[in-house]
N, C-alpha and C positions, 0 to 999 in steps of 0.2 A: 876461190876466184883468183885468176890469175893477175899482175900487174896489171896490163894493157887493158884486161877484159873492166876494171876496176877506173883507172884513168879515162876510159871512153863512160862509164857510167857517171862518174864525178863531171865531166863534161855537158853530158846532157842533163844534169841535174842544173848545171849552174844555166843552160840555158832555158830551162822552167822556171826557176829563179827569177833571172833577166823579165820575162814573160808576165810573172806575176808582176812586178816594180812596172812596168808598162802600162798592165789592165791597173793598177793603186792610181795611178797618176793621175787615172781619165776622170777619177774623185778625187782626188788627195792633191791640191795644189803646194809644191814644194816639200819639205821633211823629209826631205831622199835618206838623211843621217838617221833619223830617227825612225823611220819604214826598214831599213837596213839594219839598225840595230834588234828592230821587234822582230825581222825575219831570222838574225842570230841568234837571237834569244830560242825562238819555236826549233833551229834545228842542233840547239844544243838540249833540249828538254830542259829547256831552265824558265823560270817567270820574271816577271819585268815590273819595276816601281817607276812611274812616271810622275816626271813630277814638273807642273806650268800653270800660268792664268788660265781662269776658264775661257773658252771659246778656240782654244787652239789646233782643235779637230782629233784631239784624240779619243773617243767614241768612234768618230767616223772614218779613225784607220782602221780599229778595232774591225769594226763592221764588214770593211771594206776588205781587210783582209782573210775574217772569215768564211766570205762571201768566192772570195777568189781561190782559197784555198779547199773548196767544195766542204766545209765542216758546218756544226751549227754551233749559234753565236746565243751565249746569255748576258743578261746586262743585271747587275744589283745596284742599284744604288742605296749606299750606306747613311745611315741617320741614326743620333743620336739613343732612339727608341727601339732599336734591331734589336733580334734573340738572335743567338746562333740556330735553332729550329726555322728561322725564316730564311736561312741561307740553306742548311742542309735535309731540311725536310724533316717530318714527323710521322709515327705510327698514330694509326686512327682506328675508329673500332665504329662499324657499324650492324646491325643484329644480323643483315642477311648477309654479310661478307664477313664480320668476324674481324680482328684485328688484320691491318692489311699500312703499306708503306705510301705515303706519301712524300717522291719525290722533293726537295728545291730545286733551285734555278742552277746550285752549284755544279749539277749534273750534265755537263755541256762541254765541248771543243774548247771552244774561246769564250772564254767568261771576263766580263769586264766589271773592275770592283771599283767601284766609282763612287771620288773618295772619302777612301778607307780608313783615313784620319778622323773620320765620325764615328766613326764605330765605337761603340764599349770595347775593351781591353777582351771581353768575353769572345765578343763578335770578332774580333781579331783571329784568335788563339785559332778559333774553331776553321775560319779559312787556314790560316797556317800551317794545320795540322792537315787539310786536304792536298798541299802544296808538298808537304813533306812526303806523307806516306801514299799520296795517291789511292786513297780509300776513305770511306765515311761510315762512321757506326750510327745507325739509327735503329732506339729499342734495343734489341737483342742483336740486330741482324748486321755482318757487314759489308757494304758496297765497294766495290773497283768503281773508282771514276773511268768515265771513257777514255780513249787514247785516240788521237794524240789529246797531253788534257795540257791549256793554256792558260796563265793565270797573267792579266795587266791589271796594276793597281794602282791608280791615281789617288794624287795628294794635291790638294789646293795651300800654295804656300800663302794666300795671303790672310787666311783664314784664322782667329786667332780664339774666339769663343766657341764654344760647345764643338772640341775638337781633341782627340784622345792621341798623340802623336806614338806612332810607333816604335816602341823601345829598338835601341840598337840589337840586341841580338834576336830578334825577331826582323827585323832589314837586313838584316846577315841572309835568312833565307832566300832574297829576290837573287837571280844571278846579276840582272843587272837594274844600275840605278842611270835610269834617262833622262835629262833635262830637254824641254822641249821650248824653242824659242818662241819668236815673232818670226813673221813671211815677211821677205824684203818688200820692198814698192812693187817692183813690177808682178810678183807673186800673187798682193795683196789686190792689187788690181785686178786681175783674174779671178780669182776667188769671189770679185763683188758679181759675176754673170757667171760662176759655176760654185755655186752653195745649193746647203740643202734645208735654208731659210724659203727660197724660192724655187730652190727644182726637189722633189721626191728621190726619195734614198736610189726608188727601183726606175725611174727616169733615166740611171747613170748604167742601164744595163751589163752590169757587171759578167763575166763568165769563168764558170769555174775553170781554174788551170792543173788541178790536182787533185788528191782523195786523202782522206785520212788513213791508207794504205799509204800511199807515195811519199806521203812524212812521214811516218813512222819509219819507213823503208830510207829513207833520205837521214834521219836520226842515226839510222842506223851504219849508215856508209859514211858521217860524221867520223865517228867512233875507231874507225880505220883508217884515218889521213895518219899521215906517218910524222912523227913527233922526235925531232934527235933527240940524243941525252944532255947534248950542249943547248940545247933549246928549253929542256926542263931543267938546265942548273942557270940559266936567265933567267925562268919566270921565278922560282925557287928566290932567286939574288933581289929580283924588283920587289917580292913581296918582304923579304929582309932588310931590305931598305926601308920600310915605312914601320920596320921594328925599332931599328938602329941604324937612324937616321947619321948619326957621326960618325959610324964605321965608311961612310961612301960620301962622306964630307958632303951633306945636304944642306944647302944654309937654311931653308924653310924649316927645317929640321924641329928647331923649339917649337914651334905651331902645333906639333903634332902631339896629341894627348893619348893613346891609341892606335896603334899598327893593325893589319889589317891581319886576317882570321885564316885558317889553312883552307876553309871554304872560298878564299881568294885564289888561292893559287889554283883548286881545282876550277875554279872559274875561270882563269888564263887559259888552264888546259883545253880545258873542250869548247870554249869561245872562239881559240885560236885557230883551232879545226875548223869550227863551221867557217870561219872566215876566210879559212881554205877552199872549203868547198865551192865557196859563192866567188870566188876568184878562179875555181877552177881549176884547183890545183891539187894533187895528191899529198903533199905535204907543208907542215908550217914552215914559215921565216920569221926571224926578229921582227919585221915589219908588222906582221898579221898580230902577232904578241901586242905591239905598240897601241895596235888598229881598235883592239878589244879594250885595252889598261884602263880606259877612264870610267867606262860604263860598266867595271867590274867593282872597279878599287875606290866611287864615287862617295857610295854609301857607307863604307868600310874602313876607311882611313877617318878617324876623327880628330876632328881640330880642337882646341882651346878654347877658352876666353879670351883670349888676348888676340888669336886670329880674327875674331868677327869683332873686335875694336879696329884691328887694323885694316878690314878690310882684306882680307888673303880667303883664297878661296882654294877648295880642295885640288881644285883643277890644276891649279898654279903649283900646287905642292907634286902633285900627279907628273906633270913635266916636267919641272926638275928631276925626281927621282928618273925619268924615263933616260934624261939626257945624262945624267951624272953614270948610272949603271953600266959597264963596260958590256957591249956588242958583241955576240958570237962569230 
């Protein structure tokens, strides 16, 4: 494929894009940042940790997005009591069929793992391992999950009892970690005469804008935005900065207990693309780099004791590094 033939398809991708964020809205009152992030996430093939109070509509992006995005949507909700067999399905044995497979719910587009800080350590490992290798062993036999396969995992931070929190190098696997706020006033306002306390999910006639062809195909023109070498010795520098923090004079710098993982930098990399894409542009900038940093580097950089005495948050660390790193 030639240049132009390549820049005219990244084009019409980003306006399918635009399209989908359009039909989300007619449900999804505000969270542009965080719709924008989940969409980055699906055209990087990466999965998403979400993490806010309950009631902040993420199920109903979820839905909503695999709804627009013509796939199908599975929902688990995690409790204390899970087997991993309730997620990935079990062999069964009946006299006239014989041993034969049954399915989970794992086996779906967009699966929403809703949260997943309940789960036993067991029930954990067994999504993770779906996340990684994109395949599920049950019995004897082993399954491809579908493609495209989409993995959002909610955590309830204020949650403190019968609650299994997800070791850091298992959070390493999400590409990205999202914090989802509160809807300003005027938002929330809105939201009070367009919920789906009072109106029906399918009330909000949603309409597909894509195929699980078109993403996979769109993942795939990801993959080919064009990347300088000066672009990967920045990302390469921001995530060295959150090793050695006093090489690049960071004052946050003590706060930091842990630097972030080479699974970061290739997070930069192919985040930066899709942020390309959905700009519309055939190649990345410092900017697009910036655009992706927190929702990469959120979960991955870890702080101290002494940070969460003072009150310093990753984020705060995340922009300094950003602003301290010298610019291509």
């Amino acid at each position: 494929m030639d240049d132009k033939k390549f820049a005219e398809n990244v084009i019409k991708d980003q306006k399918i894009l635009n399209e989908i964020k359009k039909e989300i809205s007619n449900v999804v009152i505000g969270q542009e940042k965080v719709i924008n992030g989940f969409l980055r996430a699906l055209l990087s093939d990466g999965n998403v940790l979400v993490e806010g109070v309950p009631g902040l509509a993420k199920t109903l992006i979820v839905r909503a997005l695999s709804r627009v995005m013509g796939c199908g949507f599975s929902r688990i909700q995690f409790t204390p009591d899970l087997l991993p067999t309730d997620i990935i399905g079990i062999t069964a044995y009946e006299r006239e069929k014989g041993f034969y497979v049954l399915k989970g719910p794992i086996f779906g587009n967009f699966i929403l793992a809703d949260e997943i800080n309940r789960a036993p350590p067991k029930v954990q490992s067994a999504l993770l391992e779906c996340m990684q290798e994109k395949q599920v062993t049950i019995g004897k036999e082993t399954f491809p999950m579908p493609l495209p396969f989409f993995i959002l995992a909610t955590q309830n931070p204020l949650e403190q009892l019968g609650v299994y929190p997800l070791p850091e190098a298992q959070v390493d696997r999400f590409l990205f970690k999202i914090d989802i706020g509160y809807p300003n006033l005027k938002e929330e306002q809105i939201i009070l005469n367009n919920n789906i306390t009072t109106n029906k999910f399918e009330n909000f006639s949603l309409k597909p804008k894509m195929s699980a062809e078109k993403i996979l195909e769109m993942q795939d023109n990801v993959k080919k935005i064009y990347l300088d070498k000066k672009i990967e010795k920045y990302i390469v520098q921001i995530i060295d900065a959150t090793r050695n923090p006093d090489k690049y004079k960071i004052k946050l710098g003590p706060y930091i207990e842990w630097g972030a993982s080479p699974r970061a930098s290739i997070g930069l990399f192919i985040a930066s693309k899709a942020e390309a894409l959905m700009q519309g542009k055939t190649f990345v900038t410092p900017q697009y780099v910036k655009e992706v940093a927190y929702d990469v580097l959120r979960h991955r950089v870890i702080l101290n004791y002494e940070a969460q005495s003072e009150n310093i948050k990753v984020d705060d660390v995340i922009s300094e590094i950003l602003a301290r790193v010298p610019v291509p």
